[in-house]
N, C-alpha and C positions, 0 to 999 in steps of 0.2 A: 504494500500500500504506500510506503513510502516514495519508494520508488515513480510511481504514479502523480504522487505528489510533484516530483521534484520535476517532471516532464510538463506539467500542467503552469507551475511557476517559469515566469520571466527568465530569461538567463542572468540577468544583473541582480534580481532577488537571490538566488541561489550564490553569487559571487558574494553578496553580502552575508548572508548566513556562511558562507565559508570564510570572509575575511574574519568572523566576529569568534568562529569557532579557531583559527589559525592565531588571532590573538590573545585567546585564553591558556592558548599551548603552551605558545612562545611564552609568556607571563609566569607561567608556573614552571615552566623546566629549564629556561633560561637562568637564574640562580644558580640551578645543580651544575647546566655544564660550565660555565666561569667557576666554580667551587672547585669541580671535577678537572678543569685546565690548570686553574692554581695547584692543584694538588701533584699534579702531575708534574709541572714544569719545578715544583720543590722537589718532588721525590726526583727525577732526572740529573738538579745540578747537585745534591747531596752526591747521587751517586758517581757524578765526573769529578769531583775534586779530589785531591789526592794530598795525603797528608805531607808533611816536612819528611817525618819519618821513613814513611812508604816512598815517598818517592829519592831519597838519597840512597835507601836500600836497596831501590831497583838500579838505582846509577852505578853501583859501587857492586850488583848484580852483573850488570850489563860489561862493565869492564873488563870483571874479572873471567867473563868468558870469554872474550877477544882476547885477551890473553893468552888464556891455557887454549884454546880451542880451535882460534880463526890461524892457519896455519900460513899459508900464502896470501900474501896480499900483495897484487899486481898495482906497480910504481904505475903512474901515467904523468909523472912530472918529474921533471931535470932540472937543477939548479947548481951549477956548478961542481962539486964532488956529490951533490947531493941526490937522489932519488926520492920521492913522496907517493904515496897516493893520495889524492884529493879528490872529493865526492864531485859528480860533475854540478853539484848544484852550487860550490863556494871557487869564486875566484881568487884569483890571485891578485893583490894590491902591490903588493911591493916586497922582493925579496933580496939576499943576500950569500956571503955563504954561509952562514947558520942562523939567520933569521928569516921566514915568510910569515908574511901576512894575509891572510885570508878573510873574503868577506861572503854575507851572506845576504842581503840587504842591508838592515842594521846592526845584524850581531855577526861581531868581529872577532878572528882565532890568531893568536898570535902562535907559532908555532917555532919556537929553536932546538936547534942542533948542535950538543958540545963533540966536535968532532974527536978529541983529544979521551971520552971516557966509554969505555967495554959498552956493551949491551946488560953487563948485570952490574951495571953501577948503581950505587943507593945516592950520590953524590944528590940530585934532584930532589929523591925524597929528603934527604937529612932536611936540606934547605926550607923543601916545603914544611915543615913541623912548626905547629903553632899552636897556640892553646886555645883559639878561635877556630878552629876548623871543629866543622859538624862530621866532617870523615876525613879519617886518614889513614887509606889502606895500603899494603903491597903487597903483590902477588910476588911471586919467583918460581924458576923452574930451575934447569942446572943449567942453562945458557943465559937467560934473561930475566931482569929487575923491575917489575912494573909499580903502579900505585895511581891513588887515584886522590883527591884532596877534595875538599866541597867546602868555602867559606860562604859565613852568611854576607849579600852585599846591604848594605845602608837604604837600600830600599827595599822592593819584595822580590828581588832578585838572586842568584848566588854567582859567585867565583867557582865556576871550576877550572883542576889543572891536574892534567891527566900523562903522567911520563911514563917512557921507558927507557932505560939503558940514561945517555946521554941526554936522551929527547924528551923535552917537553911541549905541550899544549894547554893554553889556558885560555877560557871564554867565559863570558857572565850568560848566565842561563835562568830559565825558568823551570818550576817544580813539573809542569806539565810536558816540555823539553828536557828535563834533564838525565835519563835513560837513555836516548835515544841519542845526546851530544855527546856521554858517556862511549857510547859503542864505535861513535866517528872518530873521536878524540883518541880514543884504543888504539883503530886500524891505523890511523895517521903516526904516531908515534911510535909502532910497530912496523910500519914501513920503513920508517929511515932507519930503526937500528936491525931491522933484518938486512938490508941491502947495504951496508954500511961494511 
């Protein structure tokens, strides 16, 4: 009978009886789903943030397996006695013989080379030792000397400086970056004392 109804009304009556019934919807359910997006878009960023903690242990993670693990790492840069690898994503600013510079838009990797000391030299770390570093690791095997450093920076950033042998790297990074600059910073300093 309804139905009958609705064929016998106007089509603009019926537009109205559907706008009045589409307004009562929206009115009452529109609260939950704003409740239901807030709710969401909290529980989402709780779950991407990542602590100081979590994330220097995944850095200091990440490291320590390029270390023991990543075995060959193919040079693609020359600089004088030097060899490097460098990610194809960071340029090269300005080098010398034991200093390059590398960029990456705004975050910058200074990387040196003491040609003068072994592949298991601690010389690097001794130096890196502070009583401000959140980490200060080293790895070693019976050829090479690694380590990893993580200073807090003065803003909400950090210092890391990531050596091996001779070689060090150091860049200011973020908790959300910092694993992943970890494992560049590894290959890179691993490069020049493997091929060295």
């Amino acid at each position: 009978m309804t139905s009958s109804l609705f064929k016998k009304l106007p089509f603009r009556c019926m537009m109205e009886i559907g706008k009045k019934e589409l307004v009562r919807r929206v009115t009452v359910k529109y609260p939950l789903y704003i409740l239901a997006g807030i709710m969401f878009i909290a529980f989402v960023l709780a779950g991407c943030t990542i602590s100081e903690e979590e994330a220097t242990s995944e850095a200091t993670a990440a490291a320590e397996h390029i270390f023991h693990y990543e075995t060959d790492i193919d040079t693609n840069y020359k600089i004088d006695k030097n060899s490097i690898y460098i990610p194809a994503h960071l340029k090269v600013e300005s080098s010398d013989d034991s200093n390059i510079i590398l960029v990456d838009g705004s975050q910058t990797y200074i990387a040196f080379n003491n040609l003068i000391e072994p592949a298991e030299s601690e010389l690097n770390f001794n130096a890196a030792a502070t009583e401000d570093a959140l980490v200060l690791e080293s790895f070693a095997d019976e050829n090479h000397f690694g380590y990893i450093r993580i200073l807090p920076d003065e803003g909400e950033g950090y210092e890391m400086q990531i050596g091996a042998g001779g070689a060090k790297i150091t860049t200011f990074t973020t908790k959300g970056k910092m694993a992943a600059d970890a494992e560049e910073l590894m290959k890179l300093a691993k490069s020049i004392v493997d091929k060295d």
